[in-house]
C-alpha positions in Angstrom: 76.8 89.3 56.4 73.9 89.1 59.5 71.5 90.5 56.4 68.7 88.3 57.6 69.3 88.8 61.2 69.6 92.4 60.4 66.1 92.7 58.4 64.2 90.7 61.6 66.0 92.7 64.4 65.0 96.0 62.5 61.4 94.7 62.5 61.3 93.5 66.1 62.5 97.1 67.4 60.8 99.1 64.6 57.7 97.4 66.0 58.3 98.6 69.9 59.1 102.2 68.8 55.4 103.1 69.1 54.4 101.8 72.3 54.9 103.7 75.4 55.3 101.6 78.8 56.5 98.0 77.9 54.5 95.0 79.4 54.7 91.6 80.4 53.4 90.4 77.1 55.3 92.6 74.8 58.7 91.6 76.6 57.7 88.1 75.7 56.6 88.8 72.4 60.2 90.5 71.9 61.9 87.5 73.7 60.0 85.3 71.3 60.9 87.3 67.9 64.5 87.1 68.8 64.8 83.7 69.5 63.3 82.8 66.1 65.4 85.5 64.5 69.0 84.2 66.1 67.8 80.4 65.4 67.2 81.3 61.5 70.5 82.7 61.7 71.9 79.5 62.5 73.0 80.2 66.1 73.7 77.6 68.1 71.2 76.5 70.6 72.7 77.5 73.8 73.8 80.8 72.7 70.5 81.2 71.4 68.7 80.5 75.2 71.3 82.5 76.7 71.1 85.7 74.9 67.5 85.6 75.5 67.5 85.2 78.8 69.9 88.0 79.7 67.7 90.2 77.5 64.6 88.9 78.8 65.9 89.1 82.1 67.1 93.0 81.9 64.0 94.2 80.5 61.9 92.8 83.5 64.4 95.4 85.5 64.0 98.5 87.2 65.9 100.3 84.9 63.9 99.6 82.4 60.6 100.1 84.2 61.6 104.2 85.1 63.4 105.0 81.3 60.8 107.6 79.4 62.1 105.7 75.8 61.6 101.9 77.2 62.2 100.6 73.2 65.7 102.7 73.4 66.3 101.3 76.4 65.9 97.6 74.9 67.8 98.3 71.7 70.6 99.2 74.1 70.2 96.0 76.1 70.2 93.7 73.1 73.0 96.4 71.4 75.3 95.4 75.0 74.0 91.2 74.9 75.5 91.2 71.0 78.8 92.7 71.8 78.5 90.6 74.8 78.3 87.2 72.8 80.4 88.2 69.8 83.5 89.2 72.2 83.6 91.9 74.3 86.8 93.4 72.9 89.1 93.8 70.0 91.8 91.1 70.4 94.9 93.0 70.2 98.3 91.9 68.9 101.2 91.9 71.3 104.6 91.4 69.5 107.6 89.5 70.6 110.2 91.3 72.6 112.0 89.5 70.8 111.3 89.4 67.3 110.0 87.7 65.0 106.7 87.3 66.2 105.0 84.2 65.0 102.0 83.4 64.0 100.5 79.9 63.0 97.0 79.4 60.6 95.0 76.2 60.8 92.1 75.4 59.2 90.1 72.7 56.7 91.0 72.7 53.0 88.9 75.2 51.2 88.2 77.7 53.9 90.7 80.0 52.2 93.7 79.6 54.6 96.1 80.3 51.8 94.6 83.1 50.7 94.3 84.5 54.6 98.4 84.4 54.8 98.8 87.0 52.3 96.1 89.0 53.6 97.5 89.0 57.1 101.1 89.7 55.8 99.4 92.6 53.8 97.8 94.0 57.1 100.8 93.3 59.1 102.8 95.6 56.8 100.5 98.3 57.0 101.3 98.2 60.1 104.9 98.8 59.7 105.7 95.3 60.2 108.3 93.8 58.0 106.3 89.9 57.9 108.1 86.6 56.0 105.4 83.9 54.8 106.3 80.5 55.2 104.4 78.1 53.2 104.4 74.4 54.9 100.8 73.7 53.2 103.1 70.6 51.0 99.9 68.4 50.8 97.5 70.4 48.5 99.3 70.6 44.7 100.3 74.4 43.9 99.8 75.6 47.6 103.3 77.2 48.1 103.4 78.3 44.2 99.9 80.3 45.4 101.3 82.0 48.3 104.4 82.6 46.4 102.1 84.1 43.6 99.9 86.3 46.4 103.2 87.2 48.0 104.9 88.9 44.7 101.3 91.0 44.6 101.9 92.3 48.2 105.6 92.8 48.1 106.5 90.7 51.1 108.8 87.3 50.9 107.7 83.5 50.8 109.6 81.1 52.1 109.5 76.9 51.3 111.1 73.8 50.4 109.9 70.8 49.1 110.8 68.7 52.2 108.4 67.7 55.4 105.9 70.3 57.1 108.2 70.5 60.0 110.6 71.0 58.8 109.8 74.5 56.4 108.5 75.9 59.6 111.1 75.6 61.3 113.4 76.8 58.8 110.8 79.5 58.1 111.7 80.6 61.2 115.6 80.3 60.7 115.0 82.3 57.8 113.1 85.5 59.2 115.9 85.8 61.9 118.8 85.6 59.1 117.6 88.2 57.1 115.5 90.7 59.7 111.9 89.6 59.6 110.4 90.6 62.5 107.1 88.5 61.8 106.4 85.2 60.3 103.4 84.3 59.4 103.0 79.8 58.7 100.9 78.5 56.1 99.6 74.5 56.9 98.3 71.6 55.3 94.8 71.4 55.6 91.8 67.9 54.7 88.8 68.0 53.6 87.2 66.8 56.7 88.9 66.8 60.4 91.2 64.0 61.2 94.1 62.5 63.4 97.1 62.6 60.6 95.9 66.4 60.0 95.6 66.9 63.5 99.0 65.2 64.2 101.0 67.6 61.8 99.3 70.9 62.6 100.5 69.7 66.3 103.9 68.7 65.2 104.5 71.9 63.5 103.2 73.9 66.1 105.1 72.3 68.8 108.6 72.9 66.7 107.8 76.5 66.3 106.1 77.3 69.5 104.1 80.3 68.0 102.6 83.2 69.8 99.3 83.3 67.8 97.3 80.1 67.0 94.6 81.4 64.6 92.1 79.0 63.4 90.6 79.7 59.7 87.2 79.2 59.2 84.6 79.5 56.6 81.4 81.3 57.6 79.1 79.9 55.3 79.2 76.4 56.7 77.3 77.6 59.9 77.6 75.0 62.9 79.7 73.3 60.9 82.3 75.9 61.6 81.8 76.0 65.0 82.1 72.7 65.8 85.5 72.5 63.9 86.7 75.2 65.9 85.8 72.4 68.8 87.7 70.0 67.2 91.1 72.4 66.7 91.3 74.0 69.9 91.2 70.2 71.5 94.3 70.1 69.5 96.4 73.3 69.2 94.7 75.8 72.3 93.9 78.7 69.6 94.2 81.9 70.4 91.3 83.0 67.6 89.3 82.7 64.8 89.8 83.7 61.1 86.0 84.0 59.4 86.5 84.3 55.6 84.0 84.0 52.9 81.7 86.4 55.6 80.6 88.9 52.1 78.6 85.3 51.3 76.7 84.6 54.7 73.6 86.0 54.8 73.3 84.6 58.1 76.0 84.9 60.6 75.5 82.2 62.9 79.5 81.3 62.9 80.4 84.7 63.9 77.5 85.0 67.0 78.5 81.5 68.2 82.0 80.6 67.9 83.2 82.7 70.7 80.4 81.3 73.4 81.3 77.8 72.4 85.4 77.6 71.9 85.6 81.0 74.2 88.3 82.1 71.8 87.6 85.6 70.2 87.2 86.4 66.5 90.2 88.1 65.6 89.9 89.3 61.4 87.3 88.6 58.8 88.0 88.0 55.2 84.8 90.2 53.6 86.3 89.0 50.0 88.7 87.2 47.7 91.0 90.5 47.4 93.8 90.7 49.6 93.2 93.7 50.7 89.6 92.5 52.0 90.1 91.6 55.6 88.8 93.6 58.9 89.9 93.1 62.2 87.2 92.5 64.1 85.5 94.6 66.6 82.1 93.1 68.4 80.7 96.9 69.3 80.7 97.4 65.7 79.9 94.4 64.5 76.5 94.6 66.6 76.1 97.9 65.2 76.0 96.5 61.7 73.4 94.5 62.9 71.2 96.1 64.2 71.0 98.7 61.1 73.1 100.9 62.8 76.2 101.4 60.2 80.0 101.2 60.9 81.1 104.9 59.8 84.8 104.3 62.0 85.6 101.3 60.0 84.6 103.1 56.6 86.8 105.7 57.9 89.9 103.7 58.5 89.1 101.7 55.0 89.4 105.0 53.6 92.6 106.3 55.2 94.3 103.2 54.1 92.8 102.5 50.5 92.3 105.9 49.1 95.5 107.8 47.9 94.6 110.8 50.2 96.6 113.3 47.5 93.9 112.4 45.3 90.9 113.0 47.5 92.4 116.2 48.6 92.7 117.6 44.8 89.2 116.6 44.6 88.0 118.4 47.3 89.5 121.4 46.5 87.9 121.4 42.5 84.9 121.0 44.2 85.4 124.0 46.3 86.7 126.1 43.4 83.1 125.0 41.9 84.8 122.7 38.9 84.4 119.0 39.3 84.8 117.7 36.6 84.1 113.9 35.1 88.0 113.6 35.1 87.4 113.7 39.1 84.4 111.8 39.3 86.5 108.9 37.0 89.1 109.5 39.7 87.4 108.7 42.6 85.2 106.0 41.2 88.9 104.3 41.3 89.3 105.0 44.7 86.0 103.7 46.1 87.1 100.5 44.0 89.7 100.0 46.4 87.9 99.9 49.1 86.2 96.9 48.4 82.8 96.1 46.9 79.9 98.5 47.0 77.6 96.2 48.8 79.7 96.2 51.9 80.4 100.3 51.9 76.5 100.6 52.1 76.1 98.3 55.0 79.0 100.1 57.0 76.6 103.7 56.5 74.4 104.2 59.3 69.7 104.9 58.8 70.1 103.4 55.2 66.8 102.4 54.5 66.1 98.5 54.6 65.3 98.8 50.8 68.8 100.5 49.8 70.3 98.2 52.3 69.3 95.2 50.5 69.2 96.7 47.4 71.5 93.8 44.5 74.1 96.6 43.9 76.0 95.8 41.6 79.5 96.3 40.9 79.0 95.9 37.1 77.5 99.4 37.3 81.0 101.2 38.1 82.2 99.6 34.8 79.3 100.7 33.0 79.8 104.5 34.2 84.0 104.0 33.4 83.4 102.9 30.0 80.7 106.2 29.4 83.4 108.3 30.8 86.1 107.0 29.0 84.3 107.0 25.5 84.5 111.1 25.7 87.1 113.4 24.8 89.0 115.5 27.4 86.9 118.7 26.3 84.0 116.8 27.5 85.0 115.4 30.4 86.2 118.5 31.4 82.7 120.2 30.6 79.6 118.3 30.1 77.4 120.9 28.9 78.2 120.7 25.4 77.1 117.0 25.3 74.1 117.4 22.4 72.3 114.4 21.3 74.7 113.6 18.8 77.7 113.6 20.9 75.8 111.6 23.5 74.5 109.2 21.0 78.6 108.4 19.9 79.3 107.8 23.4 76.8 105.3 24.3 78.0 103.4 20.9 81.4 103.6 21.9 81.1 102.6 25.4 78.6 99.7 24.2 75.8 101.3 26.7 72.6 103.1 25.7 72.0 107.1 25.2 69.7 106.6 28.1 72.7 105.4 30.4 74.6 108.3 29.3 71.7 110.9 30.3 71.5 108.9 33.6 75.0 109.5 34.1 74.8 112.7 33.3 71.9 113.6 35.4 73.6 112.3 38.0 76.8 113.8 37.8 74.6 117.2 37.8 73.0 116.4 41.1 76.5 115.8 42.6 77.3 119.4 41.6 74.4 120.5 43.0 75.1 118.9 46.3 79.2 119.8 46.8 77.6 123.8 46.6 75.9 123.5 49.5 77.9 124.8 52.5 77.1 122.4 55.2 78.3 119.8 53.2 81.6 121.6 52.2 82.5 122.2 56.1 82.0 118.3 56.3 84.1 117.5 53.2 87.2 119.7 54.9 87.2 118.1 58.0 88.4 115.2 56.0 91.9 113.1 57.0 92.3 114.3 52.9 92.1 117.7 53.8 93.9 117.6 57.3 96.9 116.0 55.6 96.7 119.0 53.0 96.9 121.4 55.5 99.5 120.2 57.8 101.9 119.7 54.2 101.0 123.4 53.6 101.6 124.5 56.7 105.3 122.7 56.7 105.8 124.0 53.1 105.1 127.7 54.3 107.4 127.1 57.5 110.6 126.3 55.8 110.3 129.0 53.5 
């Protein structure tokens, strides 16, 4: 997501890095380049002439006029303007005093509402919340047998009947209190195209349940389009925020830099793929630092305290301080990087990647070639690749339907990893880890009881 808007904004600053004192000109020259950039992106108009004039408007001030570094002092104005337009602040959940909390999802048909249930009652259980899914989407064939399906692969309870919209949801409801759910989570009809009998039941339903959270689901890649349904909706229900899925296929990011200017309702999760474990909640300060280049390393973090099985990453750790990785290891955690989602969205979170290796096609498919190398060996060579001759490497690129050139690739690699865990800076990084801390504090409980 924002890749285009990324690309111009690094060349509009890259561009003002080299001049000293800014002047009347250049701040309109940068004025002009954003405008264009945010319009490509398909921001709407007025969000458009207002970001630009509160930029505009704070480089023409003193501030700017007495800072030493006036092009850091303009990355940081349009850094504050983007966190400015896509939020502020976090939304944060307040749960019901008295449970179950419940939350209602609206949306078109197609903009993966469905799908967004199970991921929310997968995040709300990492949270330590015990959720129920109710699906009252009776109008689109197999709806409730999907969430029923998604539900079984998160481990948390649907609940419908084939009656009337109102009807499950208020019985969902019934339901979560009868058995202990303290969070229910409402699945609803949606049309291809706004109208009045959609916009009758979504209100019907809501006013039965009277939820706490009113989240609107919206697809990103339909631009304006998305905003303007958000419009329609909040006319209707008085949301409480949006829902952006399908945000891993919008290059542009116009839905995300408008919607909160024009419905004034924050963004509250994104859906950054079809897995249920790909949602984010959604913070604006580090949103805008994706865009502007700038990386995301405390969301990676927190994707890889709650994907990766920190046992394993310790283990790992530790061969590579006893100086034996092995390919075992390297398999390993190729397995737990999978979890965290694809590898496209892991580089944009890193911060200084280089525009090239930013938009570099990465492709996923090359984690299955590497598997299916490592794999076609025996144990004795995983464990030590230095007795891989040209024979042994030639029967592994056969086997794992790859070439010998692949496997020297691989291998090569794999050497300059080994390389890199011996040098010491890199090794004080590595045990700072949340793997390593966890070690520790186990070890250090072990040694007490004894």
């Amino acid at each position: 997501m924002f890749e285009n808007l990324t690309d111009r904004f690094d060349s509009i600053l890259k561009r003002i890095k080299s001049r000293g004192r800014l002047t009347e000109e250049d701040i309109d020259e940068i004025s002009r380049d954003i405008r264009v950039a945010l319009l490509e992106a398909d921001v709407a108009l007025p969000v458009v002439q207002d970001f630009v004039n509160r930029v505009k408007e704070r480089c023409r001030g003193e501030e700017l006029s007495k800072s030493l570094t006036p092009a850091q002092q303009v990355i940081k104005y349009v850094n504050e303007e983007l966190i400015n337009i896509l939020g502020g602040s976090q939304l944060k959940i307040t749960y019901a005093p008295k449970p179950p909390t419940i939350i209602l999802l609206a949306g078109l048909q197609g903009s993966g509402k469905t799908t967004t249930v199970a991921k929310l009652g997968r995040w709300f259980k990492q949270q330590g919340r015990h959720p129920l899914l109710v699906g009252a989407d009776l109008a689109r064939p197999a709806a409730v047998e999907q969430l029923k399906v998604l539900g079984a692969e998160i481990g948390v309870a649907v609940f419908s009947e084939p009656t009337d919209p109102v009807s499950v949801a208020r019985k969902g409801v019934a339901e979560a209190i009868r058995v202990g759910r303290d969070l229910v989570i409402i699945d609803t009809a949606g049309r291809l195209s706004i109208d009045e009998v959609l916009m009758e039941e979504v209100r019907q339903v809501s006013k039965a349940v009277n939820p706490h959270y009113t989240f609107l689901v919206i697809d990103a890649m339909t631009g304006q389009d998305a905003v303007n349904t958000a419009k329609a909706f909040h006319e209707t229900l008085e949301l409480d925020g949006i829902i952006l899925t399908k945000v891993d296929g919008d290059a542009r990011g116009g839905a995300a830099l408008s919607v909160k200017q024009i419905v004034g309702k924050p963004i509250a999760f994104v859906a950054t793929g079809e897995r249920v474990n790909e949602l984010e909640t959604f913070y604006p300060d580090r949103m805008a630092s994706r865009i502007l280049g700038m990386g995301d390393v405390l969301s990676l973090i927190e994707k890889a305290e709650t994907e990766v099985d920190q046992n394993v990453s310790a283990k790992a750790l530790e061969r590579m301080r006893s100086g034996h990785f092995s390919l075992d290891d390297f398999y390993d955690q190729l397995q737990q990087m999978k979890k965290m989602g694809p590898l496209q969205g892991l580089v944009s979170m890193l911060p200084g990647m280089p525009k090239e290796v930013r938009n570099a096609n990465i492709d996923d498919a090359d984690i299955v070639r590497i598997e299916a190398i490592i794999t076609s060996m025996t144990a004795e060579e995983r464990d030590n690749p230095q007795i891989l001759n040209g024979s042994r490497r030639s029967r592994i690129a056969n086997g794992s339907g790859t070439s010998v050139t692949d496997v020297n690739n691989l291998l090569k690699q794999f050497n300059e990893m080994q390389k890199l865990f011996k040098s010491p800076g890199l090794m004080n990084q590595l045990m700072k880890s949340p793997a390593m801390r966890k070690k520790k504090n186990s070890s250090k409980g072990r040694r007490t009881k004894r």
